[in-house]
ROKEPA-793023 format. One record per residue: residue in one letter; x, y, z of N, C-alpha, C in turn. Coordinates in steps of 0.001 Angstrom, whole numbers, plus 524288, in hexadecimal, padded with zeros to 5 digits. Layout:
BEGIN
aXYZXYZXYZ...
END
This chain:
BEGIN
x74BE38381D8AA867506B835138AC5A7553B8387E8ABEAx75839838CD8B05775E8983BAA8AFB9763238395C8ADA4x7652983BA88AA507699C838368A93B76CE2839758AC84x770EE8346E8AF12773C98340E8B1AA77A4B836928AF7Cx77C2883C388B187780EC83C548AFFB784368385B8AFB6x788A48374C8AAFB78C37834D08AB88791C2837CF8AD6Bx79257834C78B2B1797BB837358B47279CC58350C8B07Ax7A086837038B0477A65D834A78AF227A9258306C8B457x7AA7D82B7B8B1557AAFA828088B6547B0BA827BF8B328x7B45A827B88B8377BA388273B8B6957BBB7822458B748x7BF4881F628B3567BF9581B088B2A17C61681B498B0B0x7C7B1816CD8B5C87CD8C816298B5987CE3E811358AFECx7D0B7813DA8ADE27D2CD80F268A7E07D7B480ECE8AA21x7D6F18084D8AB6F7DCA1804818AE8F7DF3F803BD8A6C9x7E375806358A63F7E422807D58A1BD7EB5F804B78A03Cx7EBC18006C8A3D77F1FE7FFDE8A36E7EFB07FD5089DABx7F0CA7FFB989A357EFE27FDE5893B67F1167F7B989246x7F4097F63A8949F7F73F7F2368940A7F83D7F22288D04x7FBA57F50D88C237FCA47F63F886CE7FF657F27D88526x7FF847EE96880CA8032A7EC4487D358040A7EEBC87864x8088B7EC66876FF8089A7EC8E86F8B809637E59A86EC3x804F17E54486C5C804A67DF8F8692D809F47DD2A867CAx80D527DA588688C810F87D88386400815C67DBEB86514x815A97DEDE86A4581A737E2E486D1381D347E0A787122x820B27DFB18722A822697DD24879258264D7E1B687ACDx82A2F7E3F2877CF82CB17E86187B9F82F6F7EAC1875C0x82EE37EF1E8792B832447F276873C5837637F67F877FDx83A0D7F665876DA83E7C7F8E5877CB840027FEFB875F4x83DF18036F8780F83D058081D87636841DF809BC87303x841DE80BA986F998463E80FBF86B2F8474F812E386E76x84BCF813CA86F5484C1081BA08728884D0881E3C86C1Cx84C9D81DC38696B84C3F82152863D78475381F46860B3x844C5824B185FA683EF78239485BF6842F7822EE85628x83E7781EEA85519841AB81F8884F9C83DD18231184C23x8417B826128488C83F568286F8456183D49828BB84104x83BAD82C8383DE38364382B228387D83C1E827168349Fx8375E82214832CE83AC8820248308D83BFD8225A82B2Cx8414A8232F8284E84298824B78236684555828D382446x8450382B8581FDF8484A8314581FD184902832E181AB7x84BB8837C48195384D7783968813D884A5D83F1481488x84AF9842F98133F8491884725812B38472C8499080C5Bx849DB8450580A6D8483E846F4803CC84063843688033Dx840A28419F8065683ACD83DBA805D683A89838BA803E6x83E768362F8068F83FEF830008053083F1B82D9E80AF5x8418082B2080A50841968259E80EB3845D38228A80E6Ax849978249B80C4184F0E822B98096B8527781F94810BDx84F04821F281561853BC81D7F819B0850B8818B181B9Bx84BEC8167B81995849478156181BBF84A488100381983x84B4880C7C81F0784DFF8066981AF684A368020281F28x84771804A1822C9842BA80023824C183F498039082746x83A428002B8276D836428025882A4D833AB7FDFE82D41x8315A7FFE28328E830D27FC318365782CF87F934834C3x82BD97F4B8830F9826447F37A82EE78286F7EE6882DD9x82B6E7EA5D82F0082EFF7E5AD82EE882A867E1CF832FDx827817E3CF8348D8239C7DF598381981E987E3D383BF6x81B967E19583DC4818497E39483F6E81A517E49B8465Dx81EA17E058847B08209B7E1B784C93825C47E6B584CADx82A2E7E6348468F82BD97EB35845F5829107EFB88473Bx824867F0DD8443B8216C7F5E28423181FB17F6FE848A6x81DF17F29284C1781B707F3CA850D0821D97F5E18548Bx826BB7F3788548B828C77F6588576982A887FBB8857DCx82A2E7FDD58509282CEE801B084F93826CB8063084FE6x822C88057484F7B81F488076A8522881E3B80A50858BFx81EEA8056C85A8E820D9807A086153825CE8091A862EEx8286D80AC585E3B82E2D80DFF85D6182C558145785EE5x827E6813F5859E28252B819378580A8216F8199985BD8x820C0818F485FAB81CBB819108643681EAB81EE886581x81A23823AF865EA81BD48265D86971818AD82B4786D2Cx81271827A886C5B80D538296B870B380C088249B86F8Ax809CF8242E8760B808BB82052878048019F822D6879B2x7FCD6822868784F7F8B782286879C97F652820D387CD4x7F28A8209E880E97ED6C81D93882377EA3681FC0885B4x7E4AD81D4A883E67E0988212C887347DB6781B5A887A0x7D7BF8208E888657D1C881E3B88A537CF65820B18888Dx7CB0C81EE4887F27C4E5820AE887027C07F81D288866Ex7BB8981FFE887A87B4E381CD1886477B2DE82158886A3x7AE3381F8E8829C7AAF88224D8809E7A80A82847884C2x7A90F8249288A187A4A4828AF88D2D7A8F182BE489045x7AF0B82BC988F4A7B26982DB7892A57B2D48343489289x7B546836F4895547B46F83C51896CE7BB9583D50898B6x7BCDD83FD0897277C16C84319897837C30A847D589BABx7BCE8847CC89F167BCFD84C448A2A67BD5E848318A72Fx7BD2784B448AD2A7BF29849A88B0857C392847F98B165x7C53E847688B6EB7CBDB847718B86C7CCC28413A8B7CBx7D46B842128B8727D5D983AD88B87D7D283839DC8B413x7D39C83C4D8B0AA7D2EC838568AA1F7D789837F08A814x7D88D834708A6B47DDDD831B18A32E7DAA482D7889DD3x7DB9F830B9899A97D9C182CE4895A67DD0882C9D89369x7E23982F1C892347E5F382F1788EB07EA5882FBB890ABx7EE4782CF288DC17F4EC82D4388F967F87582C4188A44x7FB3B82FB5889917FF6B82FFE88607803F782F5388817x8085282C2E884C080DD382BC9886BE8118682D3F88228x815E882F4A881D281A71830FB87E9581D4E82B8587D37x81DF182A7F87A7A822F682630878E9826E9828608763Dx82ACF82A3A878408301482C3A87652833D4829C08735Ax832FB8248D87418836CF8210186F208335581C7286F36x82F8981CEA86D5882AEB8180786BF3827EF815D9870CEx82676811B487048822B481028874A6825E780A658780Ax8280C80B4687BCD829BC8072C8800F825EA803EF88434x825598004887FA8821717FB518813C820167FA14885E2x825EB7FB2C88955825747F9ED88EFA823187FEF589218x826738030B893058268380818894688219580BC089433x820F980C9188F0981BC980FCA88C69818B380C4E88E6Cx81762805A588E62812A78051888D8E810E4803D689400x81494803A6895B1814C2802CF89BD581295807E289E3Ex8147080CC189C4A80F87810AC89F09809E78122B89CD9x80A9080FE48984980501810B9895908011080B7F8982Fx8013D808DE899CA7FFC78038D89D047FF90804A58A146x80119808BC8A4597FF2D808388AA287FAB580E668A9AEx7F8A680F838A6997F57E815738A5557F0F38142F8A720x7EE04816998AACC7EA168176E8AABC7E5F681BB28A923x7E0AB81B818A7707DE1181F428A6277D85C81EEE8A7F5x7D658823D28AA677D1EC8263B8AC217CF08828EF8A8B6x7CACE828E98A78A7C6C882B7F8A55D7C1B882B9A8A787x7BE8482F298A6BF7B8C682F058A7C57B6AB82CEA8A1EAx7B25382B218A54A7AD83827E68A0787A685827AE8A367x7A4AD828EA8A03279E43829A98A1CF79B39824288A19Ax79D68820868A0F07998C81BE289D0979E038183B89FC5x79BE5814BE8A3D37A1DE811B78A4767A0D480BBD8A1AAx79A7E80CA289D9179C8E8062A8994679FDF808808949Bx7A14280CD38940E7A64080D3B8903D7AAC480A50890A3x7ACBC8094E88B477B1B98042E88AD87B68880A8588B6Ax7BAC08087C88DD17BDE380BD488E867C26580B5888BD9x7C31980E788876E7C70180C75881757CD5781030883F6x7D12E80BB0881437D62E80CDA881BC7D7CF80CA487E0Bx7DB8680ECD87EA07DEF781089877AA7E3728119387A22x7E7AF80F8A8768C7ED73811F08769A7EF058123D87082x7F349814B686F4F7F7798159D86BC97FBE78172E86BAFx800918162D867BF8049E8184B868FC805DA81AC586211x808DD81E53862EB80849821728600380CD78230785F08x8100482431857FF814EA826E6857838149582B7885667x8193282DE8856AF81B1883425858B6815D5838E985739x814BF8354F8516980FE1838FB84EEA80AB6836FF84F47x80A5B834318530D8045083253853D08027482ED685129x805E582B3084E848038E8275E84A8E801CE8230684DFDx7FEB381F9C84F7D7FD0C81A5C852BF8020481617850B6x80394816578550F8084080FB08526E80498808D4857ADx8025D80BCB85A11800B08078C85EC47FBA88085085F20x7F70680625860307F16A80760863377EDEF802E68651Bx7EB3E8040B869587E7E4801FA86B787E3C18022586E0Bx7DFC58000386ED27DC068020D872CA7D7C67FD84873F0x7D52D7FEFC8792B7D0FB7FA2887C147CCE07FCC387DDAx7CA797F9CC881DF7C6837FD36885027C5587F998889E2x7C27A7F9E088CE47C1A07F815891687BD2C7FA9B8931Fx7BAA77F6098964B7B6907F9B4899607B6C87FADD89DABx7B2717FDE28A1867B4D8801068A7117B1987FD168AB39x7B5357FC4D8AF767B4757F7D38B3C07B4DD7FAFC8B83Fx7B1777FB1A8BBFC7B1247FB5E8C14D7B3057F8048C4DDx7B7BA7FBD08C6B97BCA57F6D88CA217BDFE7FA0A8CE2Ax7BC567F6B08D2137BD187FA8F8D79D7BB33800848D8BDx7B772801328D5AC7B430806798D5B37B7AA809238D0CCx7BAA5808178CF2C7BDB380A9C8CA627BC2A809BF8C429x7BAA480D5B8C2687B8B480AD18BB877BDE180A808B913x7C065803C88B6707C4A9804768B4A67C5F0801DB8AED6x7C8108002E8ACA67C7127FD918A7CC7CA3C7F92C8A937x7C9DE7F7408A3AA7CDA07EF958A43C7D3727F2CA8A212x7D7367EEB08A4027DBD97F0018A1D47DB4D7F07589B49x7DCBE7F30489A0C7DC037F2A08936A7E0987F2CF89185x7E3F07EDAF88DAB7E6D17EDDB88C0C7E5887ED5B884DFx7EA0C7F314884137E9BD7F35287CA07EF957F2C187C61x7EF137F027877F37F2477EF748742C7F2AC7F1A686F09x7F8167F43E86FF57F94C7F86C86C187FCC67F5D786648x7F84B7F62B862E17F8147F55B85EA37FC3D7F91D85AB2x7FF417F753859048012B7FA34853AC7FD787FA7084FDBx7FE8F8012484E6B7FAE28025084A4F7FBC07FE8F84643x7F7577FDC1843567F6AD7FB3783E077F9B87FC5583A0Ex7F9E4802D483ADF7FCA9804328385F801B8808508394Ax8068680A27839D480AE380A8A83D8B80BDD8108C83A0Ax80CBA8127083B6D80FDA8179783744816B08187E83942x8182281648834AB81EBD816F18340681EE381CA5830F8x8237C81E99833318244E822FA8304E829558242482E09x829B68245C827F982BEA8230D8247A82C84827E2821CFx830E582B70822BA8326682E8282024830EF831C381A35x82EE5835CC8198982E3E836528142F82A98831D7810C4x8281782E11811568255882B4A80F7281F9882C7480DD5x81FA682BC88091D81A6A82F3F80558815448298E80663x817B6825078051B813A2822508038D815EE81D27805FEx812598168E806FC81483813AD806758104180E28805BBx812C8809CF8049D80F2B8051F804A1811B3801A380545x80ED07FBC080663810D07F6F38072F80EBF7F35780253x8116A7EFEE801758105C7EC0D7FF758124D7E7BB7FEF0x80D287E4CD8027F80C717DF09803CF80EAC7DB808003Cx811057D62180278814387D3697FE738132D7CDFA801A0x810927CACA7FE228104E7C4207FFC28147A7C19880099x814917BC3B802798191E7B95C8029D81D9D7B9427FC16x81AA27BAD37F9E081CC17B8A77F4CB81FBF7BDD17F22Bx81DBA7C26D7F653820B87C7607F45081DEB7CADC7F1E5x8194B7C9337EEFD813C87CA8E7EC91812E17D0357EF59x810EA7D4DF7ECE480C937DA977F0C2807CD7D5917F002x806F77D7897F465800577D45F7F4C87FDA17DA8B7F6FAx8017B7DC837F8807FAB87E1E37FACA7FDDC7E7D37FA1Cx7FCF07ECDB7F8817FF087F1CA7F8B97FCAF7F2F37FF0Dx7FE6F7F683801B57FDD57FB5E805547FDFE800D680524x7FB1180454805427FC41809D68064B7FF0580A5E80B97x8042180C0E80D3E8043580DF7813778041781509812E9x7FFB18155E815AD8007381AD681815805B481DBD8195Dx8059F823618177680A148264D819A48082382B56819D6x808F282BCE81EA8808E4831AB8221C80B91833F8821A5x80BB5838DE81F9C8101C83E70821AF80FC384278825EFx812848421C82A53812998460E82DC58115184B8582AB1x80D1884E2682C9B80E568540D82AD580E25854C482440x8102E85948821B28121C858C681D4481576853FF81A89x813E78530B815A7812C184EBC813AA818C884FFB81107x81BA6855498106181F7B8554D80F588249985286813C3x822D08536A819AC825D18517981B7A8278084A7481A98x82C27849A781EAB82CEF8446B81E4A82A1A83F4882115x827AD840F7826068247483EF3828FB820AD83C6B824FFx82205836718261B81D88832B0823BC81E0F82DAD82572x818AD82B9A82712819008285082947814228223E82562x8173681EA0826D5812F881944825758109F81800827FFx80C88816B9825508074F813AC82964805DC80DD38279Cx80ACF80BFE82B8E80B78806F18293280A3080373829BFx805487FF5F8279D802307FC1682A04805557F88882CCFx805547F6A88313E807417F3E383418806527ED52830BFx803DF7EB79830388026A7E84D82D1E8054C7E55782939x807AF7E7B08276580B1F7E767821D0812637E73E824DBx8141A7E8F682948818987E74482C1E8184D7E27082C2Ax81F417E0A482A05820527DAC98281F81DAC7D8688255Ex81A5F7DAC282256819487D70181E8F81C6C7D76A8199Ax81A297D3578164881F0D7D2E28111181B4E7D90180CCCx81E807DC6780B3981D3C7DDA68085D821207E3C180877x821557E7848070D824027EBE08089C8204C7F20F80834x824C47F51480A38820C67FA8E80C44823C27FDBA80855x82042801B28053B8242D804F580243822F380A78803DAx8261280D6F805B6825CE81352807E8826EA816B180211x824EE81927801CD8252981EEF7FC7C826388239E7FE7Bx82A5B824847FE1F82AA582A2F8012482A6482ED97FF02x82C68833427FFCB829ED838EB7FF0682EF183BFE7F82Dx8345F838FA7F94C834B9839D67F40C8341F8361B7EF1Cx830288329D7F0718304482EEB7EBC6833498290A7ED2Ax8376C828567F18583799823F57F10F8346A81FCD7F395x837E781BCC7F36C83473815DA7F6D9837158148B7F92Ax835A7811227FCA28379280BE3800438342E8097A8014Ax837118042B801028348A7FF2F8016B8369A7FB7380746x832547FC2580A05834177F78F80E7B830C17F0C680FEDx835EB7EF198122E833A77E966811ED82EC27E88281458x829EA7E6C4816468261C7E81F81838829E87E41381E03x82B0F7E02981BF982C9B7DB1282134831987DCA582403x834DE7E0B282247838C77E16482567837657E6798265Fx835A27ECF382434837C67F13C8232C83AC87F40282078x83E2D7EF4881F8D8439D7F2D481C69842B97F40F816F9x844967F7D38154B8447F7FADC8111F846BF7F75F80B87x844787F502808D5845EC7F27A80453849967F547800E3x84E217F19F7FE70850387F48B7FB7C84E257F4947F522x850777F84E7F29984EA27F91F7ED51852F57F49B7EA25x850E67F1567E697853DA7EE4B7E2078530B7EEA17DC5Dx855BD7F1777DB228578E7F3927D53D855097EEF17D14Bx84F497EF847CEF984EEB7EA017CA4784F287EE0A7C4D8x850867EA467C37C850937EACD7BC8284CAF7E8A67B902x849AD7EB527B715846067E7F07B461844697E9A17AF74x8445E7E65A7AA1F8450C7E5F07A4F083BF17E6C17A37Ax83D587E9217A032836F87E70F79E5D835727E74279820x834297E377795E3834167E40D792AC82B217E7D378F3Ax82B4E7E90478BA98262B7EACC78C19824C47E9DD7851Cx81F907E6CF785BB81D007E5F57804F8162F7E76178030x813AF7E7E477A82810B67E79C77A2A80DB67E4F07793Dx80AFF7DF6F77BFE808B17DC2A778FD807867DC3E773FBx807647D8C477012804197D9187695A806167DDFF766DDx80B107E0DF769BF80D557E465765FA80F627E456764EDx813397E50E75E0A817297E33075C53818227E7D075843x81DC67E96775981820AA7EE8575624823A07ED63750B5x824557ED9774C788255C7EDF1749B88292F7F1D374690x82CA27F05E7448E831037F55174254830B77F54773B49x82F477F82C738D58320C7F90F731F0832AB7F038730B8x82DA27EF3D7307D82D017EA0172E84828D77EA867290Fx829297E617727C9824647E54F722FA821B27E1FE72333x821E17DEE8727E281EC07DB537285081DA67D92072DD6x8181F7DAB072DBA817757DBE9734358128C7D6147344Cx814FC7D1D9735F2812B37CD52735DD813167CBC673BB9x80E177CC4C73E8180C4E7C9F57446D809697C5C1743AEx80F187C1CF7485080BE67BBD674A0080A6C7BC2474FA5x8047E7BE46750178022A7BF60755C8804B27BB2E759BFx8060A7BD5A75C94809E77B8E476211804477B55676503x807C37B1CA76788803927AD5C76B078006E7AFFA76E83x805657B2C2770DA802B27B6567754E7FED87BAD777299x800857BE06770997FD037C17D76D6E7F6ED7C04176C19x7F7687BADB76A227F4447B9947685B7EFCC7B57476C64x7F2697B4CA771487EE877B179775AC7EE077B5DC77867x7EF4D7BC127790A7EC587C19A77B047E83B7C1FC778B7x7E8A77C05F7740A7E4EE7C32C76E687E7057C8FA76EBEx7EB887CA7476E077F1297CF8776CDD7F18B7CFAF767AFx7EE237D4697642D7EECB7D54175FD07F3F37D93275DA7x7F6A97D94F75A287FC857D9ED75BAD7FB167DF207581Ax7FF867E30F75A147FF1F7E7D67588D805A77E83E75664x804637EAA2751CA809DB7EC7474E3C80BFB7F16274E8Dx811E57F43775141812897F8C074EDE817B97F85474A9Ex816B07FB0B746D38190D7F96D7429581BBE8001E74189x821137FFC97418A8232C803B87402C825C98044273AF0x82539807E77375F827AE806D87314A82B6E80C5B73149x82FBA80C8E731B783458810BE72F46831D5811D272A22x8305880E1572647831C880E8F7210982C9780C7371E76x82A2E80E2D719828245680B20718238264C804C7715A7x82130803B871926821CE7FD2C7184A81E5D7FA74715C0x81DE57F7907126E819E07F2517131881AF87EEE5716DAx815F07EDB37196A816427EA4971D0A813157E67D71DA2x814507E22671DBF80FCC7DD0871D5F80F3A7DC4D722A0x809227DAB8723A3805A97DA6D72A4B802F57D6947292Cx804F67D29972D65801A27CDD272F6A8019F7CB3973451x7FEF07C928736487FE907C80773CFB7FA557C36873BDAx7FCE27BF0A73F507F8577B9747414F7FA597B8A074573x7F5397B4CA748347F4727B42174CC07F6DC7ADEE74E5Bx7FA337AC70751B17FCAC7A6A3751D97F6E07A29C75176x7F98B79F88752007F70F798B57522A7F7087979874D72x7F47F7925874DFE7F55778E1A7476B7F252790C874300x7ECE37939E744EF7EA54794DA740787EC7779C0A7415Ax7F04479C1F73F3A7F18C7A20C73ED67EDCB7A6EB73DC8x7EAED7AA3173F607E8637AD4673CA07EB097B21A73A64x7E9747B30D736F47EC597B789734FE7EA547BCB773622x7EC0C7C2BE7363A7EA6E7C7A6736837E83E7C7DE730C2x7E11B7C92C7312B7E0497CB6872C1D7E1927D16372A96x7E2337D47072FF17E2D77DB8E72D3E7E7FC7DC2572FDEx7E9947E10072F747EE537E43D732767EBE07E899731A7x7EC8F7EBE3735137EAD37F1157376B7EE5A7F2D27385Ex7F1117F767734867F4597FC5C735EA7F310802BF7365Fx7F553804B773B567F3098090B73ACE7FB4780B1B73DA1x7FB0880FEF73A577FEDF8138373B038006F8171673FA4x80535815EB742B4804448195E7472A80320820CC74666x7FF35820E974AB87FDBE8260474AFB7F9F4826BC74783x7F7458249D7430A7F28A8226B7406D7ECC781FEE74442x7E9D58221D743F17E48182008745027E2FA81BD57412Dx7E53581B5D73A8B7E1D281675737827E4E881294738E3x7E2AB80E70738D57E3E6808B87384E7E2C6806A5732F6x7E7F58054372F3C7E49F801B972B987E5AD7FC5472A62x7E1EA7FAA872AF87E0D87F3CE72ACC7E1477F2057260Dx7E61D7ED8C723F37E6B67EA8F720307E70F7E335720B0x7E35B7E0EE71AD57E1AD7DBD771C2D7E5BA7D96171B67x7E89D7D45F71E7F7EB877D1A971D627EB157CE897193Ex7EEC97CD857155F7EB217CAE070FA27EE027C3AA71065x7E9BE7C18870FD17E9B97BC4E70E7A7EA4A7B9CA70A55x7EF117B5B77095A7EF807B14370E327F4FF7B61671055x7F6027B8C370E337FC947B85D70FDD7FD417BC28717DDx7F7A07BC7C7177E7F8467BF5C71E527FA557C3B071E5Cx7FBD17C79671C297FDF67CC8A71B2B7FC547CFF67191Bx7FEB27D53071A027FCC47D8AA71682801AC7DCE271612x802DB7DF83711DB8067F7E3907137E8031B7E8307123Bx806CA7EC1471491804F77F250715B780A2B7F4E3714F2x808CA7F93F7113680CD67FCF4710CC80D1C8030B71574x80FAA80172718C680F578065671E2D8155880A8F71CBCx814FA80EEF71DCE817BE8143071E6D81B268129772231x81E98815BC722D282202815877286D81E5B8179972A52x81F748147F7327281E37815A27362181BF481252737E6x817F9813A473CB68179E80F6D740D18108180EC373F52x80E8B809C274154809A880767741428097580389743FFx803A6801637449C801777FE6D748EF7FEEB7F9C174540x7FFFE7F56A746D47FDE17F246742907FB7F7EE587488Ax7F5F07EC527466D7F3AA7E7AA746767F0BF7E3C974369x7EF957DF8D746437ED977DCE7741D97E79A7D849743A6x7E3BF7D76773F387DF897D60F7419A7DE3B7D06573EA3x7DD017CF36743577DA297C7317425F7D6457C6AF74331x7D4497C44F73E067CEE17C2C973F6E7CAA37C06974467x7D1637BC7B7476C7CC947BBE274BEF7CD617BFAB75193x7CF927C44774E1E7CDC37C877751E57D12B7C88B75570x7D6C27C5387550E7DA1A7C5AA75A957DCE07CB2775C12x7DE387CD1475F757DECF7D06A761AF7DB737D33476375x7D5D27D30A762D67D1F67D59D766217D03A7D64A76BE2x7D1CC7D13276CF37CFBE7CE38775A27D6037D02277792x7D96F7D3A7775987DEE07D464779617DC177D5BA77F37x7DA227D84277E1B7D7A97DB927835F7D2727DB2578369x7CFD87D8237891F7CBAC7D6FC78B797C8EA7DCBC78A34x7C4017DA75789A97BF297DC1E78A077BDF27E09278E76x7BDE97E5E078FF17BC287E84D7959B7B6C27E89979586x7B4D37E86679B057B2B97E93979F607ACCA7ED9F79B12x7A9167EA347995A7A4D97EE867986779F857ECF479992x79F0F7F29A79A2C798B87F27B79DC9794697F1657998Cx7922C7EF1A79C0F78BF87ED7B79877789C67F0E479853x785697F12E795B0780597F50B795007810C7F8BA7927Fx77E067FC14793B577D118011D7902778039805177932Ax783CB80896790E77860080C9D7930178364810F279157
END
């Protein structure tokens, strides 16, 4: 049996795109690009008082600001690039962003020719638009299949709709790092973000841009940029604008649970606290002496049936011994003759309180 060559059959793609942007009705071209947002040459961000991220329809106009290649082509699987009258691709310049009317009005009347060997191939379209450095701010794409119309192989009108990227890249001066964080009705973070940041080139330069989930425009929460000498900014996520800084003052006070200091006394008598004592917080003594002391040691635990401390345990700072003395009965005390200087005193009850302060960890069964 011979196999039958496959010729290249040329096939007109009726290609007026019929391009939209979702949620676009007319935009009114800038005759001035605007430029990288921020500034400072020391590696701040010190002019930067909004960023276009106040709503998802902001972020989309100031996007087709930054429009400035315009893409679109063809292809299927079985297509061929040789032979004459092929048109699969067309590029356009946008000199001050993309003019909704203008731009998209000649990209809509384009047609394109290609050869293809296989005419049940689906015939895929793609567009994009693209800023100065090639980042995607728009994209789309379809397919269609090929129809015999008046002896002509042609496709269906195929209309795409050009999608804003998911994610948008603003470019933000000197900016090292940045994130969002999400905030409920109530003002609450309910979620962190990493946002991506790109550096043109050397990482010393200023060129840097965000990759800013589209997603997170107007919502409640704010964006914080980190830039290249150490500072911050904080922007509103629902408007853009740059939050200001408010000066707080704040006091703190700091303790040690069950620890209690002592100065040149003689009588170091602990009544374990409520709280202390519903932790199960066995109380720790530091006892400082200028001068040698006798000192009488006793400690009980609250409620009606009081228990008393039968020992005290002193050990000397910077000393490894501990030595343990019995409280003598009835009178609950005991004295001790101590040196100047500092020591650690506790004290022990029979039913063992202060032992459960701290839960039990995590141990494995069996045989190790």
């Amino acid at each position: 049996m011979k196999l039958k060559k496959l010729i290249p059959t040329v096939v007109l793609l009726l290609l007026s795109f019929c391009f939209s942007f979702p949620g676009v009705a007319q935009v009114i071209p800038n005759t001035t690009p605007t430029p990288i947002i921020g500034g400072g040459s020391s590696g701040g961000g010190s002019t930067i008082e909004s960023l276009p991220i106040g709503s998802i329809a902001e972020l989309k106009a100031w996007a087709l600001e930054q429009s400035r290649h315009i893409h679109s082509g063809v292809w299927a699987i079985t297509s061929t690039t040789t032979g004459t009258n092929t048109v699969t691709s067309y590029s356009r310049v946008l000199s001050n962003g993309l003019d909704v009317i203008e731009d998209l009005k000649y990209v809509n009347n384009l047609q394109f020719t290609m050869n293809i060997h296989n005419l049940q191939d689906r015939i895929e379209f793609h567009s994009s638009i693209e800023d100065s450095e090639g980042w995607s701010l728009f994209y789309g794409n379809g397919s269609s299949r090929i129809f015999l119309i008046s002896g002509k192989y042609v496709t269906d009108h195929v209309r795409l709709d050009l999608r804003m990227s998911e994610y948008v890249p603003i470019p933000v001066e000197n900016a090292q790092w940045a994130a969002i964080r999400e905030r409920d009705e109530n003002g609450n973070v309910i979620s962190y973000y990493n946002v991506s940041v790109f550096n043109s080139g050397n990482y010393e330069t200023s060129k840097s841009r965000l990759y800013f989930p589209a997603y997170f425009a107007g919502r409640s929460g704010e964006l914080v940029v980190g830039f290249k000498d150490g500072s911050e900014k904080f922007f509103e996520l629902q408007n853009g604008k740059k939050l200001p800084t408010q000066r707080v003052v704040g006091q703190l006070s700091v303790q040690v649970p069950g620890v209690i200091g002592l100065r040149d006394t003689n009588a170091v008598y602990i009544a374990v606290s409520r709280e202390d004592y519903r932790e199960n917080r066995g109380t720790t003594v530091q006892l400082t002496l200028t001068q040698a002391t006798a000192v009488a040691f006793a400690s009980w635990l609250p409620g009606t049936n009081e228990e008393m401390a039968y020992a005290v345990r002193i050990r000397a700072s910077g000393s490894s011994k501990t030595q343990e003395y019995k409280i003598i009965e009835p009178t609950y005390y005991v004295p001790v003759a101590l040196d100047a200087g500092r020591y650690y005193i506790t004290f022990r009850f029979r039913s063992g309180f202060g032992k459960d302060e701290y839960i039990r960890p995590y141990i494995l069964e069996g045989k190790g």
